[in-house]
N, C-alpha and C positions, 0 to 999 in steps of 0.2 A: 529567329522570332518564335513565340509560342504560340501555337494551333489556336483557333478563338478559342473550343472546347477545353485547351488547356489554361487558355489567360482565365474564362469564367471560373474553371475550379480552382486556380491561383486565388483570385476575386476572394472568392465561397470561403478561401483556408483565411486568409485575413478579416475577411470579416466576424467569421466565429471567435478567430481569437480574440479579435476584440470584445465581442460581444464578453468572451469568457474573462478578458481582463476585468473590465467595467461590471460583472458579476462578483467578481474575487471583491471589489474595493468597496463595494455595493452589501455583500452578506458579511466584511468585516466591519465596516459600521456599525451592522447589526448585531453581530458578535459581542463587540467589546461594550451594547448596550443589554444586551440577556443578561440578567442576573437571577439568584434564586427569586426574589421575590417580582418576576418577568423583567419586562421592556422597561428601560427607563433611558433618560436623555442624559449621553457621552459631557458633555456639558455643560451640562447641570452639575453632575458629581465630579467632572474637575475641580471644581471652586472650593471643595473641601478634601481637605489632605489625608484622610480617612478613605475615603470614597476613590478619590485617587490612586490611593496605594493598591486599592482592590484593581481597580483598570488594569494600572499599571505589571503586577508581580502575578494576577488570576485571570485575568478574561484576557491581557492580549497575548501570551504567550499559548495559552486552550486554541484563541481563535487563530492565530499564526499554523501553531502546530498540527490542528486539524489538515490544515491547507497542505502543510508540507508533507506529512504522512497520505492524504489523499492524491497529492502529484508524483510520490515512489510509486505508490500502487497505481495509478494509473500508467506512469512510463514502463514498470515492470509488466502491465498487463497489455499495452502495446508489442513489448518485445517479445514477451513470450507468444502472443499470438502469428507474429511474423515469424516466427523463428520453428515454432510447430506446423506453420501452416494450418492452423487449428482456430476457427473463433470461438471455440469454448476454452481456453488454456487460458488460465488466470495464472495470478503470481505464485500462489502453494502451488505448484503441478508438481516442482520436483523434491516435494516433502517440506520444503520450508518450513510450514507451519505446525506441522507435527513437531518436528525437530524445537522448534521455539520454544513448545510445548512442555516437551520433555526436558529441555530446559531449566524453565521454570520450575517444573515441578521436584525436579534434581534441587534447584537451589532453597526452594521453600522447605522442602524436605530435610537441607543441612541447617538451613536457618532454625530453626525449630530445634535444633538438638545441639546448637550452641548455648552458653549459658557466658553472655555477652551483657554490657549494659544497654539498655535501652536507646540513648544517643548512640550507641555502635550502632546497633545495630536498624534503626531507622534509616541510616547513611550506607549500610549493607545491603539492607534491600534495596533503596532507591540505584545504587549503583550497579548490587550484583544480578538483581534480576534484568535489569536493560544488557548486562554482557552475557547471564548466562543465556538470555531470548537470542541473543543473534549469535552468538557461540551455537547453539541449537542448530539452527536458522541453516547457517554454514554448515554444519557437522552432517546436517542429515542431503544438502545438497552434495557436496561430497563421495556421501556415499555413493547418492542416487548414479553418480560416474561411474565409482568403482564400481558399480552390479552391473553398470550397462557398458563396463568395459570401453569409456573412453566417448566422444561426442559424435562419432560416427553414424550412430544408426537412430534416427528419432525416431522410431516406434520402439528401440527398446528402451531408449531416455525415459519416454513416454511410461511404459510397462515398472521400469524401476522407480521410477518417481511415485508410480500408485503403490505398491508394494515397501516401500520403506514408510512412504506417509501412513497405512496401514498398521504398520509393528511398529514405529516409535508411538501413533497414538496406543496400542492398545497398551506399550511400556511406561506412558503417562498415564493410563488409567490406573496400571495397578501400583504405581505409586501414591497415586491419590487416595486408594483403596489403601497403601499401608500406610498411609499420616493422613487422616480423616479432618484433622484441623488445618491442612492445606485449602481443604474444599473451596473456601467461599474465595480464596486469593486465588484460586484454579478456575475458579467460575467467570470470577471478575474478566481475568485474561484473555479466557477462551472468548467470550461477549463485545470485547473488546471497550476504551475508553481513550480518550481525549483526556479525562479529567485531573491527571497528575501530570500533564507535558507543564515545562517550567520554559525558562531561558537555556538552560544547558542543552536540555534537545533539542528544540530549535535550529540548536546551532550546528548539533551536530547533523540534525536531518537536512540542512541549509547546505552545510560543507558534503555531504554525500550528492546530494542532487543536483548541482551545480558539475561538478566530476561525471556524473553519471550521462547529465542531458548533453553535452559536448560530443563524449564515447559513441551514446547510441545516434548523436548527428552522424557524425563520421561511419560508423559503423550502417546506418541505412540503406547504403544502396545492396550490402552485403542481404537483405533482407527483401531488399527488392527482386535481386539476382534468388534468390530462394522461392519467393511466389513466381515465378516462372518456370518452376521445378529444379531439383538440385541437377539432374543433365545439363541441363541449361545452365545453369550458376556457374559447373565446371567448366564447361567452354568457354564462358565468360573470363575466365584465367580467374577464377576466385577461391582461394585457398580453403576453401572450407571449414577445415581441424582448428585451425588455429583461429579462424573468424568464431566459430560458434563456443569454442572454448571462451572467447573474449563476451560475447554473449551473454552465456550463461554466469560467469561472473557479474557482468552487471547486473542482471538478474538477483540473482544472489543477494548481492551488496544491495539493491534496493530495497527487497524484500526484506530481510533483512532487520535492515534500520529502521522501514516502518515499523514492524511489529513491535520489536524490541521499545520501541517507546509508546505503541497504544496498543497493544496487541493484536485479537486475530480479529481485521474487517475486513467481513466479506462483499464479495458485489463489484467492490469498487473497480478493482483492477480487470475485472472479468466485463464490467458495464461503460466503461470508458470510453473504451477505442470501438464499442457499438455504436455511441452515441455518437462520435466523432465521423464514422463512416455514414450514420442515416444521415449527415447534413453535407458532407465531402467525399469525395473520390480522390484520393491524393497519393502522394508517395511516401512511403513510412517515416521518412525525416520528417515530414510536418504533421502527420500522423501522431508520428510519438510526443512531440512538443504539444500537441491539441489534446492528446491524450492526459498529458501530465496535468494541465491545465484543468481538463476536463474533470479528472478524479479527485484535485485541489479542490472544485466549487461543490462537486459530489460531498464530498465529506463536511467539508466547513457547513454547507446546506443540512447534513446530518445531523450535525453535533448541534449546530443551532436550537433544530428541532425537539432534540433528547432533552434538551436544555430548558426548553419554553413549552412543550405539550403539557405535562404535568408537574409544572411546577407548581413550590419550591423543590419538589423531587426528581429525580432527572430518571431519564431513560437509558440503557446501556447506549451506545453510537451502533454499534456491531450488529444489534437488532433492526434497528431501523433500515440501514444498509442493504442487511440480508432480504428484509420485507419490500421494503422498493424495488432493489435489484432483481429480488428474483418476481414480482412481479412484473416489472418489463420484459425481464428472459423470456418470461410466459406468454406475454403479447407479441415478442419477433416469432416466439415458437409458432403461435398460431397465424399469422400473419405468412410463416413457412419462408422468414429471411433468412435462418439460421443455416 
């Protein structure tokens, strides 16, 4: 039987997620009613096949795909937090987003000095930038092993992961610096967007995190055994190398595939599993499910926002993010939770 202390925080994790379901179902109504010219009734513009198609092919795959890219980054910022033993480790820690970065900028760069037709290459960028970001994404996590010489020692994970995300950005700067007409598609990136997710990503962000939230089930207590220090974990009879190699791959792979389809949003992954622990005390398998959840209504709430402040013009997603995000960081800082 579970301790009272445990059934209550048992209690506390169900009911948040509920709470966070019934949020998800709640800001996608709302979603698939924002349009450029604001709020209008889901409805209403059913009854017209114009109106319709807009729902249908614009707002619900935006509003889906916000959700699904905000649940990577939030499971991603679960794990790497358990994994670092670190509540500041967000999902870039081990370069990812540099890596993305440079990416991109690699592909816009050869985009540009094709001489392609137009149709090509509309269907070039929609596909090659989504693989050159998470080719990136991978390349620069990779590395961050090879420098720290394998997943042994997490402070030098730690140390490499700063230091590669350092020299691939400064390697996307001076790319951006020698094709000057990348700029505004490097801006766009770095700020990050909602606003081009279709049905394809969707699907693909759907089929990654499905794979992913299973993994880091399974893989939880290996993360539990870690917050009790790795001495402990080892006597625990827990393989370590081969656990956090598995890890860090999910990692990876979630990071990843968010970006590659909205690019770089900050906050989320890093503000998630805060939010999740000021309401519960739990064990990282529900942790990271609450997390995922948590970063899903993060962002959807986001994009909402970018979408309706100033409209019919929108706001990047990635700023708002960043402005929220980091004013909450600001209030645990003072508050001295961190």
């Amino acid at each position: 039987m579970m301790r009272p202390q445990h059934l209550q925080q048992h209690r506390r994790a169900l009911v948040l997620g509920a709470v966070l379901f019934l949020a998800f179902v709640l800001l996608t109504v709302v979603g698939l009613s924002v349009g450029s010219s604001g709020l209008e009734s889901v409805w209403a513009m059913w009854q017209e096949p114009v109106a319709q198609q807009i729902v249908i092919d614009i707002r619900a795959p935006r509003t889906l795909g916000a959700f699904l890219a905000g649940a990577l980054l939030g499971l991603a910022g679960a794990v790497a937090q358990g994994l670092f033993r670190n509540p500041l480790a967000d999902p870039y820690l081990l370069g990812s987003a540099s890596g993305a970065t440079l990416g991109v900028a690699i592909a816009l760069s050869l985009f540009g000095t094709m001489g392609i037709s137009p149709f090509a290459m509309q269907w070039l960028v929609r596909l090659g930038l989504t693989g050159a970001a998470f080719l990136g994404a991978v390349t620069a996590v990779l590395l961050t092993l090879a420098l720290a010489r394998g997943v042994q020692h997490t402070l030098r994970l730690l140390l490499a992961g700063v230091v590669v995300g350092v020299v691939l950005g400064a390697v996307s700067s001076l790319f951006t610096l020698l094709s000057p007409s990348i700029l505004v598609a490097m801006t766009a990136f770095m700020l990050g967007s909602t606003g081009f997710v279709g049905w394809m990503a969707c699907t693909v962000m759907g089929a990654v995190l499905v794979p992913c939230l299973v993994l880091s089930w399974v893989l939880s207590r290996v993360l539990d055994g870690l917050a009790l220090g790795e001495s402990t974990a080892i006597t625990l009879g827990l393989p370590l190398g081969t656990l956090r190699s598995a890890l860090i791959c999910l990692l990876a792979l979630a990071t990843g595939t968010a970006v590659a389809q909205t690019g770089l949003i900050a906050f989320v992954g890093l503000a998630a599993p805060h939010l999740v622990r000021s309401v519960v005390k739990t064990t990282h398998g529900k942790l990271i499910v609450l997390s995922s959840l948590m970063g899903g209504v993060l962002l959807l709430l986001a994009d909402i926002l970018a979408r309706s402040l100033i409209a019919p013009q929108e706001l990047p997603v990635g700023v708002l993010t960043a402005v929220l995000g980091g004013s909450y960081l600001l209030w645990l800082m003072r508050k001295n939770t961190l």
